[in-house]
N, C-alpha and C positions, 0 to 999 in steps of 0.2 A: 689270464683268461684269453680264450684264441677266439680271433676275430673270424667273423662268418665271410665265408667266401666270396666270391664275385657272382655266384650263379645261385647260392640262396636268398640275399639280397633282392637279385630279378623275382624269383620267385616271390619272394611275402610280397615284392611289388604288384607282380602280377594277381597274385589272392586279393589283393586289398583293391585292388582295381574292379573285381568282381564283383567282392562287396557291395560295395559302393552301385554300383550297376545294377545289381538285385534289390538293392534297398532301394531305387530310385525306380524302381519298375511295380515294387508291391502299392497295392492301393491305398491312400491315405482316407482312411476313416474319422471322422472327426464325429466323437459325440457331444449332441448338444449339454447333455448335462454335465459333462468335465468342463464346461466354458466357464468361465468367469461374471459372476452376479453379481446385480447393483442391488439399488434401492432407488423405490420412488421419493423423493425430497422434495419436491415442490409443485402445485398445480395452479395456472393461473387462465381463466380463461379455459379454451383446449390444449393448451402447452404442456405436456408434463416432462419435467427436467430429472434427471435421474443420476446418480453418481456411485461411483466405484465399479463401474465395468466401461467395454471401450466395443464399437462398434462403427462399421462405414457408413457413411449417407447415402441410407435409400435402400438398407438393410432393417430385416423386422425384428423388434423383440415381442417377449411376450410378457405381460404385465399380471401377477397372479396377488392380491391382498391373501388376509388372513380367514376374512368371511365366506373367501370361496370365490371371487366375482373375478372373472379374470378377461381381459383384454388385449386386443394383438393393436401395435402402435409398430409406426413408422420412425426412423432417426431422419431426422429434417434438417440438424443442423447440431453443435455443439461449443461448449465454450467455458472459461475456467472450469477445465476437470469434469465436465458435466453431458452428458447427452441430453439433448433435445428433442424430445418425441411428438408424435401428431397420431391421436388414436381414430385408428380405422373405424372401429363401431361406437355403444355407447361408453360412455365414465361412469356410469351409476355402481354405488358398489365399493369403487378404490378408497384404498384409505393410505396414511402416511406410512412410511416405511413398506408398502407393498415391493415384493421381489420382481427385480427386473431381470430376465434373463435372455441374453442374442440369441440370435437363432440363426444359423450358417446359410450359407447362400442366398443369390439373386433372386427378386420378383419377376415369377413366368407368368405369361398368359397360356394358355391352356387352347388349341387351336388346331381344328378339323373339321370335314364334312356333316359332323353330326349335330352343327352349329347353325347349321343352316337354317330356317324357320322354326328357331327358338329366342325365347325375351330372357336375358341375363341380366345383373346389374355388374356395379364398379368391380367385384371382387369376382366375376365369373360364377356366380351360385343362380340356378336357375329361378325366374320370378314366375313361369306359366303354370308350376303346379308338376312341372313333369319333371322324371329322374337326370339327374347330371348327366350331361353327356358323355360318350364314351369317345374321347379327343384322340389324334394319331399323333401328334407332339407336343412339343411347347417350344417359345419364342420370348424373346425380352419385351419385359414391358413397354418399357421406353423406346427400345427400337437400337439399330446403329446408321450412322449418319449415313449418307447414300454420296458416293462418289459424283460429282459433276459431271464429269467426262461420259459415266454410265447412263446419263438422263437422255432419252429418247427424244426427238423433235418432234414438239405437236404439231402436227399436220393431217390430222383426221378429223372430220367436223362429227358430233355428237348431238343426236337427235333427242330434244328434251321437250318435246310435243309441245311447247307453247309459243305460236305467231312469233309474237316482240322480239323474243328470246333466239330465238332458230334464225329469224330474218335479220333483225338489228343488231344482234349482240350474240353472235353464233357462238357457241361452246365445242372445244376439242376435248378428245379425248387426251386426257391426264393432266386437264387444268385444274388449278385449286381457284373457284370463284367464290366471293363472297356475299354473301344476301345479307343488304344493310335496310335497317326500318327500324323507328319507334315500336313501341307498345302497342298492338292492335290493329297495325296496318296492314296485316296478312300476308305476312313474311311463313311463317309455318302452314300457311293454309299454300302457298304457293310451293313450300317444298313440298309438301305432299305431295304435290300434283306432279309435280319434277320426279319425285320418287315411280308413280306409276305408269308413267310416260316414255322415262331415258331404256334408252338399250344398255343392257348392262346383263354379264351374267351372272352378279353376286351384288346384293346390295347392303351396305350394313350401315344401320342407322344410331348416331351416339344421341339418347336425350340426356343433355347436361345441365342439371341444375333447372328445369323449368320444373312445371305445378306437376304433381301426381298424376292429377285428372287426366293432364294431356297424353301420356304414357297409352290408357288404356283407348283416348279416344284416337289416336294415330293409330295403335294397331288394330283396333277393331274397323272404323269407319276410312282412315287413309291407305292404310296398308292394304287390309280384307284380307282375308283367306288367301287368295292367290298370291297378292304382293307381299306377303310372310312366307311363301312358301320357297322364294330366292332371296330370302332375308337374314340378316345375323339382328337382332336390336339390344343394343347395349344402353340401360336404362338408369339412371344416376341422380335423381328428381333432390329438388331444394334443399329437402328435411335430409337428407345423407350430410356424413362430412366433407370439408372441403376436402381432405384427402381422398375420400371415396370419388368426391366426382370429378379430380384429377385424373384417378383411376380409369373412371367409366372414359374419359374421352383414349387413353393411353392405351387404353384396350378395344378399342374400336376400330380405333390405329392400326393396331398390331394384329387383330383378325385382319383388316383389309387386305397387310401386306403379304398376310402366310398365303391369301387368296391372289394375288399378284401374283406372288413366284412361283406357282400354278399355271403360269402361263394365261390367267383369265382376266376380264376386263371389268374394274371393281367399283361401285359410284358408294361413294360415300358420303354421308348424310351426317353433318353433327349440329346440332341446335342445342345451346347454342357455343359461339367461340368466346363471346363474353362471359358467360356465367364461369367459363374456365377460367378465365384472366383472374375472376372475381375469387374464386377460390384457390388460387397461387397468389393475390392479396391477401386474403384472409391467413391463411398460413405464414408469409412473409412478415407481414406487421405482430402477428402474435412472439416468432422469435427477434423482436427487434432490428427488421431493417425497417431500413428510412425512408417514409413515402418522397418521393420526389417529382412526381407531376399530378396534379388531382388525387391526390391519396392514395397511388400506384407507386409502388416500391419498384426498382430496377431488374428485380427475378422473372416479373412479368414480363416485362419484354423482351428478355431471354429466350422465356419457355414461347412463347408463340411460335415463334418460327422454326424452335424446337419441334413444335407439334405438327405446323403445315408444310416444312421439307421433306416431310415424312412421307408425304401422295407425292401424285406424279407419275411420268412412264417411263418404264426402266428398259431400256435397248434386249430385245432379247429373251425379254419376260412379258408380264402384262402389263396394265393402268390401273391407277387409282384416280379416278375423275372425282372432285372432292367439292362439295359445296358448304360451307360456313355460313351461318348467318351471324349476325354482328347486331347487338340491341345498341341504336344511338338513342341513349336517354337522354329524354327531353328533346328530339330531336333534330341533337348537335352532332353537324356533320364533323368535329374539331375536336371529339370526344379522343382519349389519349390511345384506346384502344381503338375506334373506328379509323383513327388517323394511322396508326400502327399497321391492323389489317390490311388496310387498303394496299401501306406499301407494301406491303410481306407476299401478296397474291397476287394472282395470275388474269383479275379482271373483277371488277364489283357490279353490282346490279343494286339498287338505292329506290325502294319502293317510297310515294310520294305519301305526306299524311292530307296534305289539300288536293290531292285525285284522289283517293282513296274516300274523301269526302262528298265530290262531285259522284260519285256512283260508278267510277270506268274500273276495272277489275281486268287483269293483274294493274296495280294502282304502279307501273314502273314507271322511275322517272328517265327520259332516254337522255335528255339532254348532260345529267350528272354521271350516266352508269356509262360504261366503257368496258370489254373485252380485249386483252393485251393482243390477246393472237388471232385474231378475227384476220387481219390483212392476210394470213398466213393458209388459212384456211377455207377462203373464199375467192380467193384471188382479186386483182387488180380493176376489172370490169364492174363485177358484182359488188367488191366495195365501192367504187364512185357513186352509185344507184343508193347504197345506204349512205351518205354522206350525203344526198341528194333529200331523201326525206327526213334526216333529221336539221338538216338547214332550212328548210322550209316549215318543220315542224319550229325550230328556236326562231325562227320570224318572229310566227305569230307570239309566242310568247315573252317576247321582248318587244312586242308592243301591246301586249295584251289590256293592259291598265288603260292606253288612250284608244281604243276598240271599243272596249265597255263601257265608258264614259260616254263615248260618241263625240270623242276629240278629234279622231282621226279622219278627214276627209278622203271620202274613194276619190282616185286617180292620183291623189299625189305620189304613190312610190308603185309600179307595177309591181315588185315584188311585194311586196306589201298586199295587193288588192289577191294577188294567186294566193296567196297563203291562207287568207281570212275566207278565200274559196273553198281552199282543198282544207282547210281545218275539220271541219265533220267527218269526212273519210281517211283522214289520218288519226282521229280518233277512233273512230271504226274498226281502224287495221289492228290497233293496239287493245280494244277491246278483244276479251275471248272468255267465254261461257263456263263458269264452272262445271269441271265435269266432261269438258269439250276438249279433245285431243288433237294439234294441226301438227301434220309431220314436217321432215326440214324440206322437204320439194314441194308441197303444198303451202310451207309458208312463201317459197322463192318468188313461186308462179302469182300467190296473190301479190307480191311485192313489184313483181312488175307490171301486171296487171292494173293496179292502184297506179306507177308512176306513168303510163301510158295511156288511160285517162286523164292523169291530170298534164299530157302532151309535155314532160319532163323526157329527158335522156333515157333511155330503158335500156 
């Protein structure tokens, strides 16, 4: 047999190189029903475990029984041979041996102008009544991590019409603050007012895991027609699953951000950061990890920071100016997530439950709340003036117990006797009227105003 030459050789080389190049050029098709199917095996709790197919975490199957009843479920985890599921809507229905089958590709959110002054929930499905929006892309759920080096320096002060807040504890644009309060202290009645007040040209509000009720009274009474009208609200209330109201806060997120790289300036609103924590527990302990501080398993503090790196101002593009509020139950300022929060963010504001008592509204406590970047955005002058009245505001309240009493005698400590002076109009400054809007140069001017009566440094 005669051996092929030196220049047919090159050639099948050259064809098969072509090949190769064409085949890696044609579109890869992947149909869902050629995929590999399992079976549902076991359910405990909302856990469903599934085996004989293979899937990535944080990819969906679809869950179909023989009665008809079918379910779309998340893969959250997996182990000896088994997938780990967490179902999006209800279970009613399933039964053993129901078919599991994957279903290819990432969770998108869905993300455009048409989203604007509309109420969605966790999975993007509209709740106002009106047709699904007609969106210009989509973006990853979860997001991708945002380069350091790319993060903008706050250095622009942010006008959130409330006294306290604008004078004492000034907010930049693209800080993540936290709004910390018990139960009832009017933590959501204050972001409201945050919402109607900040300059912002897109505002998208995550309700996570709080009552129904609240959903409709925020948007009809807090919101109103107008403040819906530069609104996205993404709604995610108790009765959803913990995965849904993962979801709802993940997609709040990722609206913010498609409005960010827009070049626009975005406040973001999620009430609350707890109830998320609380449903990345719930999910966590149901696949067996190990609570390890107060019955908080280690994914939870993972995912936080996960979720508040995600705001911020990105050099170049726009802001996401981000406000959390944080439930300290029973509250414990020592709470594992309140402790968490605080370090994770960019300044906390800690409304009082014994002023909130006294009748003073917003009930903030100044002494505990702090702004990281206040020095940065006020400058040198103007913060000494605020370090001036919150030392004389913490006087009087460290000695407030021998005041009341009438232990304390006037003239022993001058500072002492100015403080127990100017206490009713440093109460004053901090009071603000429901409903009552003071810009950030209106809070300034009373601020000096106030320390130039009470003949301090101005």
């Amino acid at each position: 047999m005669s051996q092929p030459h030196g220049s047919e050789i090159i050639g099948a080389e050259l064809i098969s190189r072509r090949l190769a190049a064409r085949n890696e050029a044609l579109p890869r098709v992947v149909d869902p029903m050629a995929m590999v199917r399992g079976k549902l095996v076991r359910m405990v709790g909302l856990t469903l475990e599934a085996a004989g197919c293979q899937a990535a975490i944080g990819s969906r199957c679809h869950i179909t029984a023989a009665t008809g009843a079918s379910v779309e479920a998340e893969v959250v985890g997996f182990g000896d041979e088994r997938l780990f599921l967490m179902p999006i809507g209800s279970v009613h229905g399933l039964t053993p041996n129901a078919l599991v089958t994957p279903v290819p590709g990432d969770t998108e959110v869905e993300v455009g102008d048409a989203l604007i002054g509309r109420v969605i929930d966790g999975a993007g499905r509209p709740l106002d009544g009106g047709d699904k929006p007609v969106v210009e892309g989509h973006t990853s759920l979860q997001g991708q991590a945002v380069n350091p080096l790319q993060r903008g320096i706050i250095n622009e002060p942010l006008d959130v019409g409330i006294r306290a807040i604008n004078a004492l504890l000034t907010v930049g644009r693209g800080q993540r603050l936290g709004l910390f309060a018990g139960s009832g202290v009017g933590k959501s009645t204050l972001l409201g007012l945050m919402t109607q007040y900040t300059d912002a040209d897109v505002v998208v509000v995550g309700l996570i895991g709080e009552r129904g009720r609240e959903v409709q009274e925020f948007i009809e009474e807090t919101l109103g027609p107008a403040g819906l009208a530069r609104a996205v609200v993404v709604a995610s209330p108790a009765d959803d699953s913990p995965l849904m109201r993962l979801h709802g806060a993940w997609r709040a997120t990722a609206i913010a951000e498609y409005f960010r790289d827009q070049g626009l300036n975005v406040l973001l609103l999620m009430d609350s950061l707890t109830r998320f924590a609380q449903a990345q527990r719930e999910i966590a302990l149901a696949i067996g990890e190990p609570p390890v501080t107060r019955g908080y398993p280690p994914s939870v503090f993972s995912r936080l920071p996960q979720l508040v790196e995600r705001a911020g101002k990105i050099a170049g593009k726009g802001s996401i100016t981000a406000i959390y509020t944080v439930l300290m139950e029973g509250d414990d300022e020592n709470d594992p997530v309140v402790d968490s929060a605080r370090a994770i963010l960019d300044g906390h504001i800690i409304l009082s439950r014994r002023i909130a008592d006294s009748g003073r509204y917003p009930a903030i406590d100044i002494e505990s709340s702090v702004s990281r970047v206040m020095n940065r955005l006020v400058g040198p002058d103007r913060f000494k003036r605020v370090q001036s009245f919150k030392q004389l505001y913490s006087l009087y309240e460290q000695n407030r117990d021998l005041i009341s009493v009438g232990a304390y005698v006037p003239g022993s400590d001058s500072r002492i006797d100015q403080a127990i002076e100017a206490y009713p109009r440093l109460q004053g400054f901090l009071r603000q009227e429901a409903g009552q809007s003071v810009t950030l140069d209106q809070s300034f001017v009373a601020l000096d105003g106030l320390l130039t009566n009470l003949q301090m440094p101005a």
